[in-house]
Z-matrix of the N, CA and C atoms (Angstrom, degrees):
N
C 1 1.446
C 2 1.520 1 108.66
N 3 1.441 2 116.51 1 157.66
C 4 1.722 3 114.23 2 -175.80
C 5 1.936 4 87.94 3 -151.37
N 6 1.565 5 80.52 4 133.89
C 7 1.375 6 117.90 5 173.92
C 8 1.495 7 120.38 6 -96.37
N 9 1.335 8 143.94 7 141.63
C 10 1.443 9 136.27 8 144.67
C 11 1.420 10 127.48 9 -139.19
N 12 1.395 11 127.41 10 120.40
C 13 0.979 12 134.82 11 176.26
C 14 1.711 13 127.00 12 -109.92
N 15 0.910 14 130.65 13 132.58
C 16 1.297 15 129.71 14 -179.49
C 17 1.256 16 142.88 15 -115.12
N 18 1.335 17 147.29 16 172.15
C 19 1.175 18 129.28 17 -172.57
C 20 1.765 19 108.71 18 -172.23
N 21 1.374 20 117.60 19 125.05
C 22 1.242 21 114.46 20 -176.67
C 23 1.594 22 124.19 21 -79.56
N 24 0.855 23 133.94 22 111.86
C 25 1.990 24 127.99 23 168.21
C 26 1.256 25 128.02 24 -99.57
N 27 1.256 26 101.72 25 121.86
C 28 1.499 27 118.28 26 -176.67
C 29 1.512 28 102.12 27 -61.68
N 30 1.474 29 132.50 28 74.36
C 31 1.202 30 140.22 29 151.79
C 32 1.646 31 111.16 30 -148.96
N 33 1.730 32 137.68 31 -171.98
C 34 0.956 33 132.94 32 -177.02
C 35 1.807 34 112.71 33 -110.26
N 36 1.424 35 89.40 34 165.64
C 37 1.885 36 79.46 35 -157.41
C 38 1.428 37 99.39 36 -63.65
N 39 1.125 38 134.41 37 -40.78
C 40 1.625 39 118.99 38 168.24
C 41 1.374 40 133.73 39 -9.53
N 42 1.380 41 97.56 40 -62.49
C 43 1.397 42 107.78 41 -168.44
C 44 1.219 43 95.32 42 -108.60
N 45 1.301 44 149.65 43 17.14
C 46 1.246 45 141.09 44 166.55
C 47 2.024 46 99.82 45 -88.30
N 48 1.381 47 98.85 46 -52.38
C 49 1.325 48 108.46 47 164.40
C 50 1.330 49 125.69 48 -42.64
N 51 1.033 50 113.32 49 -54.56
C 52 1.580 51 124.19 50 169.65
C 53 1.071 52 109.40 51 -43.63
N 54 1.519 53 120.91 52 -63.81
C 55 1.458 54 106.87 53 -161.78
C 56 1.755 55 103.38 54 -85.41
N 57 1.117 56 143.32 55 9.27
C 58 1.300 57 144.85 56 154.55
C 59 1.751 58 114.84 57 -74.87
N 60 1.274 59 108.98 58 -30.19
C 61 1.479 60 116.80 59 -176.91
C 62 1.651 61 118.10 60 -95.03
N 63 1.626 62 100.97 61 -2.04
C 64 1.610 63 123.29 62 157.35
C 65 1.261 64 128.77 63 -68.03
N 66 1.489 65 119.98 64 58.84
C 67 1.387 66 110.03 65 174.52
C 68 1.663 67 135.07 66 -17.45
N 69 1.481 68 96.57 67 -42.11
C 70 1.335 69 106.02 68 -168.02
C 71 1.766 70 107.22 69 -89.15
N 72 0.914 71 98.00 70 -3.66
C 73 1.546 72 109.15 71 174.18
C 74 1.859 73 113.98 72 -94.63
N 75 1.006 74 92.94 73 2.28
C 76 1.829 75 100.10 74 175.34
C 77 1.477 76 94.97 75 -87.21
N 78 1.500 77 138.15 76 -47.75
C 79 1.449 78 136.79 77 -161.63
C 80 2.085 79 97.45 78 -65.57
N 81 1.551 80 100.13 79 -38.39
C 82 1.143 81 103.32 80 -176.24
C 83 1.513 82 125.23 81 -76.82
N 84 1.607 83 117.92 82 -42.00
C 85 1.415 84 114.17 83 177.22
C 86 1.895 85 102.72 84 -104.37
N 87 1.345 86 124.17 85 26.70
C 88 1.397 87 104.87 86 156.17
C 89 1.415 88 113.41 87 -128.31
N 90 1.537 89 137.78 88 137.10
C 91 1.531 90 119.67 89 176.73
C 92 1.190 91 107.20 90 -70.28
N 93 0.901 92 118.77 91 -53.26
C 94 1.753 93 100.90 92 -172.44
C 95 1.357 94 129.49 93 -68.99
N 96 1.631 95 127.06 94 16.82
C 97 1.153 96 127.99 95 168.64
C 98 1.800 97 105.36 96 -99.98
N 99 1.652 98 95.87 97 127.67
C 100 1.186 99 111.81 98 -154.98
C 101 1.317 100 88.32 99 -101.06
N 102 1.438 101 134.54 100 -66.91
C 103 0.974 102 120.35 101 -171.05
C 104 2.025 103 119.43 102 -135.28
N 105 0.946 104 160.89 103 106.13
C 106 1.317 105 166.31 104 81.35
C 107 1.701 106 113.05 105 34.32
N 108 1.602 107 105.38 106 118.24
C 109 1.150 108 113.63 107 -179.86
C 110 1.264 109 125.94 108 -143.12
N 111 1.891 110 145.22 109 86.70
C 112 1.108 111 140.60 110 -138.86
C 113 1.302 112 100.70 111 -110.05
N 114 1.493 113 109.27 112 118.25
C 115 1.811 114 114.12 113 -166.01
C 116 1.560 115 80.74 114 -93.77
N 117 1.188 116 141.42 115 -59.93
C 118 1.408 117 143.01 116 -150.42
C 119 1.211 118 107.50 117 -132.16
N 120 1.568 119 134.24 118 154.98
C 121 1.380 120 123.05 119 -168.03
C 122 1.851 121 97.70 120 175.62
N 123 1.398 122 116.43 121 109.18
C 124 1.404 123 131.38 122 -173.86
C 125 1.530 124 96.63 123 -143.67
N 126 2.024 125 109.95 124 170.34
C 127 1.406 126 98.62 125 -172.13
C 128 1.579 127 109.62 126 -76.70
N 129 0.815 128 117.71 127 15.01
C 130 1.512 129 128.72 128 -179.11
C 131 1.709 130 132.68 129 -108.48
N 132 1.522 131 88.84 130 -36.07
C 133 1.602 132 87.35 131 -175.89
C 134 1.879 133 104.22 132 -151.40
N 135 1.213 134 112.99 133 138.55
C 136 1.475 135 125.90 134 -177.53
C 137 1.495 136 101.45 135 -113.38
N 138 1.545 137 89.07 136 143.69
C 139 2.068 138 88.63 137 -175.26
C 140 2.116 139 84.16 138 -129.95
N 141 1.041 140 105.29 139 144.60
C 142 1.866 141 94.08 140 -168.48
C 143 1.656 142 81.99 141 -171.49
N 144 1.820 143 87.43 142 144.69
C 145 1.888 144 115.38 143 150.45
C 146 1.373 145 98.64 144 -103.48
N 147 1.254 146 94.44 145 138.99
C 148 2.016 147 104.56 146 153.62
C 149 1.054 148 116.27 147 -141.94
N 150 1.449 149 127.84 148 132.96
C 151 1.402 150 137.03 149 -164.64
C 152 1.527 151 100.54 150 -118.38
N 153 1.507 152 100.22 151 135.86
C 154 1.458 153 120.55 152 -161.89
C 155 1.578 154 113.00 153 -129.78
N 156 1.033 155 105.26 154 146.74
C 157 1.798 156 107.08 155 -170.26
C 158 1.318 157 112.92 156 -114.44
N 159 1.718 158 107.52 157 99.98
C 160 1.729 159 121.62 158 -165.13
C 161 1.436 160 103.78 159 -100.36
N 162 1.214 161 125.46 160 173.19
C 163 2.062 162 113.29 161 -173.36
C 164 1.384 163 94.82 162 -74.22
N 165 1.302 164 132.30 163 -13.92
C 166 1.399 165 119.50 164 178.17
C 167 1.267 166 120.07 165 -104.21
N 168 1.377 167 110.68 166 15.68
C 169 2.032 168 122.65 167 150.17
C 170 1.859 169 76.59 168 109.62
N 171 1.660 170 64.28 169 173.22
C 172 2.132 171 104.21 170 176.86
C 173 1.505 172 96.58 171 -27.58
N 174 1.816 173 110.64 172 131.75
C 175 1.497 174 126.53 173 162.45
C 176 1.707 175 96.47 174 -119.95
N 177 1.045 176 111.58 175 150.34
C 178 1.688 177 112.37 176 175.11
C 179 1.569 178 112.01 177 -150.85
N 180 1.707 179 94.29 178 102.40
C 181 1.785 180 93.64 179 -164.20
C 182 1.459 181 96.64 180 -111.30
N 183 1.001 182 135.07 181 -179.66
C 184 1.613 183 150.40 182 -140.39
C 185 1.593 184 93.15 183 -168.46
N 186 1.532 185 91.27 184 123.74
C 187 1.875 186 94.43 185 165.53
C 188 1.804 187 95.03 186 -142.08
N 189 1.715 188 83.94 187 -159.40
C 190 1.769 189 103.46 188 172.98
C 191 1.110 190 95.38 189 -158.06
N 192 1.362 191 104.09 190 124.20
C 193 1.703 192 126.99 191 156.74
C 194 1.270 193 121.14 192 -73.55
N 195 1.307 194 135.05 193 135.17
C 196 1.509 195 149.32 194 170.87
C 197 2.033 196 93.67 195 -108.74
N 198 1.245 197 105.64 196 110.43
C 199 1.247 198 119.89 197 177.79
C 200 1.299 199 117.12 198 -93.24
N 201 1.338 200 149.88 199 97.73
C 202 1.308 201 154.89 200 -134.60
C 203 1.769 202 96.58 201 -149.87
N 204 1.616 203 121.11 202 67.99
C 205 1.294 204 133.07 203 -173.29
C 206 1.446 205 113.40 204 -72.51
N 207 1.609 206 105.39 205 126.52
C 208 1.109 207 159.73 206 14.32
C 209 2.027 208 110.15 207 -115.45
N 210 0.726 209 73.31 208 20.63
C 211 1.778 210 89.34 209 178.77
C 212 1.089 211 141.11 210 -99.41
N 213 1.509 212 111.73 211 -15.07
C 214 1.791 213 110.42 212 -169.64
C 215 1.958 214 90.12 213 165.47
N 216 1.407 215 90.24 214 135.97
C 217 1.584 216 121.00 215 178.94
C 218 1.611 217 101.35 216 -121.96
N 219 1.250 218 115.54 217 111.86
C 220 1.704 219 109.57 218 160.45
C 221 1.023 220 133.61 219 -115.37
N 222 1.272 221 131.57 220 113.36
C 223 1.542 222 143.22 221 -175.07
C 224 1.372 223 115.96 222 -66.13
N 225 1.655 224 133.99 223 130.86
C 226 1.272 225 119.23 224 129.27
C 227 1.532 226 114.15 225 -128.78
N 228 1.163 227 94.87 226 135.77
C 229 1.733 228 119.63 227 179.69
C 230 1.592 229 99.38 228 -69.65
N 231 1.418 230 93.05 229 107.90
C 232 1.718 231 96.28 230 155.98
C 233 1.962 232 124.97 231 -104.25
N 234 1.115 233 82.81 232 18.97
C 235 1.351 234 96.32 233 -172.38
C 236 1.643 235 89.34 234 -152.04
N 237 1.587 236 130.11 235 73.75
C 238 1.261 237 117.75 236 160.64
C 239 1.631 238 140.79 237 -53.53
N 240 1.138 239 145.57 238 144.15
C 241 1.439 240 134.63 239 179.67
C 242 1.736 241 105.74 240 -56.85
N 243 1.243 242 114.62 241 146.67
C 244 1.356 243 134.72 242 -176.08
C 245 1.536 244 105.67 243 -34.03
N 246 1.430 245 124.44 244 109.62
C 247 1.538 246 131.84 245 148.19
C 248 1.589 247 104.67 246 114.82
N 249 1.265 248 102.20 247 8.08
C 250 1.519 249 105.13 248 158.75
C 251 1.440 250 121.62 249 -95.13
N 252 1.311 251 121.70 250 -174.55
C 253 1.528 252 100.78 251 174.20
C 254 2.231 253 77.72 252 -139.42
N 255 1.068 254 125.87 253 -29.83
C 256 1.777 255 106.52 254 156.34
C 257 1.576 256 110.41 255 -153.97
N 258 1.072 257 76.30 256 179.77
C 259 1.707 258 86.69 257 -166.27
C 260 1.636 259 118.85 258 -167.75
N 261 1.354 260 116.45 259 96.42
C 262 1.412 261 137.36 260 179.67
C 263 1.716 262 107.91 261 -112.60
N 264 1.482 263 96.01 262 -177.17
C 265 1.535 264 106.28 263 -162.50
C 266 1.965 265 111.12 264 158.53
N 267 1.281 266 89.57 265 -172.84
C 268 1.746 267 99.36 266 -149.28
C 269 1.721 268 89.12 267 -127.72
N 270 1.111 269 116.16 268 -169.54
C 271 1.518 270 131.20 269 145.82
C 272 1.738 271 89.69 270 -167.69
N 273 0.974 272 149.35 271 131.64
C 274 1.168 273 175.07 272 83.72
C 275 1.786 274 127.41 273 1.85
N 276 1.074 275 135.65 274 137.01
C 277 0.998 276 120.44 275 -169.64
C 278 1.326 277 98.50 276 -164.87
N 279 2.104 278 109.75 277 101.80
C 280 1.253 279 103.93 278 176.48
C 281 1.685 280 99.02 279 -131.60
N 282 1.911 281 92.37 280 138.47
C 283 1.332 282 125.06 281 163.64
C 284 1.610 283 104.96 282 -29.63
N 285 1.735 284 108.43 283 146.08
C 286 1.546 285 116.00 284 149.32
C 287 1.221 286 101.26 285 178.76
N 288 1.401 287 108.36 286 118.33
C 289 1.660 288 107.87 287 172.23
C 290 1.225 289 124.27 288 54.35
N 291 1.325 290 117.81 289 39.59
C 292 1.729 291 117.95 290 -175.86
C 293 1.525 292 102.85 291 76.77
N 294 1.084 293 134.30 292 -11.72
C 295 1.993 294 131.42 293 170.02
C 296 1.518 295 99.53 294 -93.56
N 297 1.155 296 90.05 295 162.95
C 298 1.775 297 122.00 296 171.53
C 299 1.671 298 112.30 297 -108.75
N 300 1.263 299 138.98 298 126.79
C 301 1.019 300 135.28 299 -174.48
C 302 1.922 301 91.44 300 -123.03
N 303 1.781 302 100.40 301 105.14
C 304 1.423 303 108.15 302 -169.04
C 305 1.733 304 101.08 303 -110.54
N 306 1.639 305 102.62 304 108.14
C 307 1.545 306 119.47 305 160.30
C 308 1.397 307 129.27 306 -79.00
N 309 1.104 308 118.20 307 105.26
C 310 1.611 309 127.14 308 168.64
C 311 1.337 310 119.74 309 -80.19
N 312 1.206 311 141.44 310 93.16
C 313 1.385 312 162.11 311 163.45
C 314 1.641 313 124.19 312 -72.03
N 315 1.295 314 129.12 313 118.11
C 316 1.461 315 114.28 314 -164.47
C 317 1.568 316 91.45 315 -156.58
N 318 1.677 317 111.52 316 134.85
C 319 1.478 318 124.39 317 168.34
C 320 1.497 319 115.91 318 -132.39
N 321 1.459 320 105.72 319 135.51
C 322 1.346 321 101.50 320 -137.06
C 323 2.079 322 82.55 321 -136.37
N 324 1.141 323 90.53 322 145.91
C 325 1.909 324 98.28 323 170.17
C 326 1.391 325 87.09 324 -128.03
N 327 1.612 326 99.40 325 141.14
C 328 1.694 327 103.73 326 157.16
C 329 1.462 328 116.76 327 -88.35
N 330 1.330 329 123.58 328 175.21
C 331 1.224 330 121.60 329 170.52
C 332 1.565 331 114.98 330 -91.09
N 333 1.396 332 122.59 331 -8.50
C 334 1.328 333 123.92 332 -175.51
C 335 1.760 334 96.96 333 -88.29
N 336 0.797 335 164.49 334 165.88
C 337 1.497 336 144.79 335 130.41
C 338 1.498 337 116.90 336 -77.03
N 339 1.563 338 122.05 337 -16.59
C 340 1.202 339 124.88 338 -177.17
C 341 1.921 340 109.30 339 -94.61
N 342 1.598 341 93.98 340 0.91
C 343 1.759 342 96.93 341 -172.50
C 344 1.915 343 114.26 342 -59.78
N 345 0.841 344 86.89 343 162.98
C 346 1.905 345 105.99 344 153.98
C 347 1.453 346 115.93 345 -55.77
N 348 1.627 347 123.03 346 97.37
C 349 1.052 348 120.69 347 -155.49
C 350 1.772 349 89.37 348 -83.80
N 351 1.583 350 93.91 349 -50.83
C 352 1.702 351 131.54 350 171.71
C 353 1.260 352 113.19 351 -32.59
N 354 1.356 353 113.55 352 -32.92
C 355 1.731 354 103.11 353 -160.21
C 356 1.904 355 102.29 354 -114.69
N 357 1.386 356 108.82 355 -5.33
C 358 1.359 357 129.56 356 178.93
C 359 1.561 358 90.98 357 -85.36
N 360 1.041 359 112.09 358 -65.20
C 361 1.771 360 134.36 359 -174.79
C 362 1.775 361 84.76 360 -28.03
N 363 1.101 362 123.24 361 -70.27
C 364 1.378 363 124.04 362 -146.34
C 365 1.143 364 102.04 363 -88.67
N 366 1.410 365 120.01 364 -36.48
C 367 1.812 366 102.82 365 -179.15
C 368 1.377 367 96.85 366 -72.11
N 369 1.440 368 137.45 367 -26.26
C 370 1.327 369 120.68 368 161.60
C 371 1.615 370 142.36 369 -51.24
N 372 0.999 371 97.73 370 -24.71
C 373 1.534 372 134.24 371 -172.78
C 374 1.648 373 98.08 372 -90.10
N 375 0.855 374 112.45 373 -40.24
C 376 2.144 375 126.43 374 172.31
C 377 1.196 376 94.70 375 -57.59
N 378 1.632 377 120.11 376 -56.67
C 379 1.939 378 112.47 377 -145.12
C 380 2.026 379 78.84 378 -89.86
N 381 1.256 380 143.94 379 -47.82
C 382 1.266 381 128.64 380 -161.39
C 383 1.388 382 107.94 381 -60.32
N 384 1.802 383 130.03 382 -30.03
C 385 1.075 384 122.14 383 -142.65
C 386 1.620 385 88.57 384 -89.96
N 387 1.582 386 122.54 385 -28.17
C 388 1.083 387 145.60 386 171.99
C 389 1.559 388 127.42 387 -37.44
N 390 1.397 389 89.49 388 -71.88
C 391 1.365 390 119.82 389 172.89
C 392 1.704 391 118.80 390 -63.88
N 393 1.332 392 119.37 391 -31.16
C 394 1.533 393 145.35 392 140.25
C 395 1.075 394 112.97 393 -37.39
N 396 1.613 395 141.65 394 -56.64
C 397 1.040 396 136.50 395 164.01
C 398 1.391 397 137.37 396 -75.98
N 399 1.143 398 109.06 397 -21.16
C 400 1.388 399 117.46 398 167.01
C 401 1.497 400 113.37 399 -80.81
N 402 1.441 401 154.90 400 -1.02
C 403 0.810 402 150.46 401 -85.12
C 404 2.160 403 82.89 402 166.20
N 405 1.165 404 92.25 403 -67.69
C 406 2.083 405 93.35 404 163.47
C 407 1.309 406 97.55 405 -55.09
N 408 1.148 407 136.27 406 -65.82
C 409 1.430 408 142.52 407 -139.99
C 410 1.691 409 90.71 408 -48.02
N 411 2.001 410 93.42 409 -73.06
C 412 1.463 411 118.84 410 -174.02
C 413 1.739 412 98.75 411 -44.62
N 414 0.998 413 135.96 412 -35.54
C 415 1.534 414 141.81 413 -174.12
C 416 1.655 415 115.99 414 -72.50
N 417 1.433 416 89.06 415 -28.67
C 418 1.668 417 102.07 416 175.12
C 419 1.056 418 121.70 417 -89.14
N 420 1.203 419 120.04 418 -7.78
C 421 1.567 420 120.03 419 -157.44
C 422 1.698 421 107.75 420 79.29
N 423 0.998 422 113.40 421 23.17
C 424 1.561 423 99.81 422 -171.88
C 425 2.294 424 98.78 423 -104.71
N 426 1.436 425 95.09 424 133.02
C 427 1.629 426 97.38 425 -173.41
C 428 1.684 427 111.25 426 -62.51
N 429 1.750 428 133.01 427 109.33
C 430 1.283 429 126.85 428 171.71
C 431 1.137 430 121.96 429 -36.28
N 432 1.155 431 87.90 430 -67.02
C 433 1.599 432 100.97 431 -151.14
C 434 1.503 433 119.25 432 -147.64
């Protein structure tokens, strides 16, 4: 299944990009990222754990970024969050008039085949729309957290 949610920021795709392609800036503009870990890191490609704090304790997933500056970040989870079996995606980042128009894209398999594709769909769709805004804030100059 594939999700997308979006969100506009009053900054330019440069630096909107930038601070999305900041690993170390996830510990800083999200609360629930507990911890950030960059095994590999070139202008092209990021290899990283990040451990995240869900109501049912510590998750610690592992992906790789394809860095494609100032235009497009692509994820794949080699280490998906609990009860998926994968999970990739985009973030997007298009220019207009001094704004950033930032797309979050995500395709997701469960590990059950008989699961709630629907009800995953949306709590997924909760943490992007989330993480989207916090993420403007940090883009705006506005203080997270």
């Amino acid at each position: 299944m594939r999700i997308c949610e979006q969100m506009v920021v009053d900054a330019p795709a440069e630096s909107v990009y930038g601070l999305y392609a900041d690993l170390a800036a996830w510990k800083r503009v999200l609360p629930d990222v507990v911890d950030v870990e960059v095994h590999y890191m070139d202008a092209h490609r990021q290899e990283f754990s990040m451990t995240v704090e869900r109501p049912g304790g510590l998750e610690t997933v592992s992906g790789v970024r394809h860095l494609r500056a100032p235009h497009e970040l692509e994820l794949v989870q080699t280490t998906p969050p609990p009860g998926l079996a994968a999970m990739r995606g985009t973030w997007t980042f298009t220019p207009e008039n001094g704004k950033t128009t930032v797309t979050a894209s995500r395709e997701f398999t469960l590990l059950d085949p008989d699961g709630d594709e629907q009800r995953f769909a949306e709590k997924l769709r909760g943490f992007l729309r989330t993480n989207l805004d916090l993420f403007r804030r940090a883009a705006e100059g506005e203080r997270v957290h």
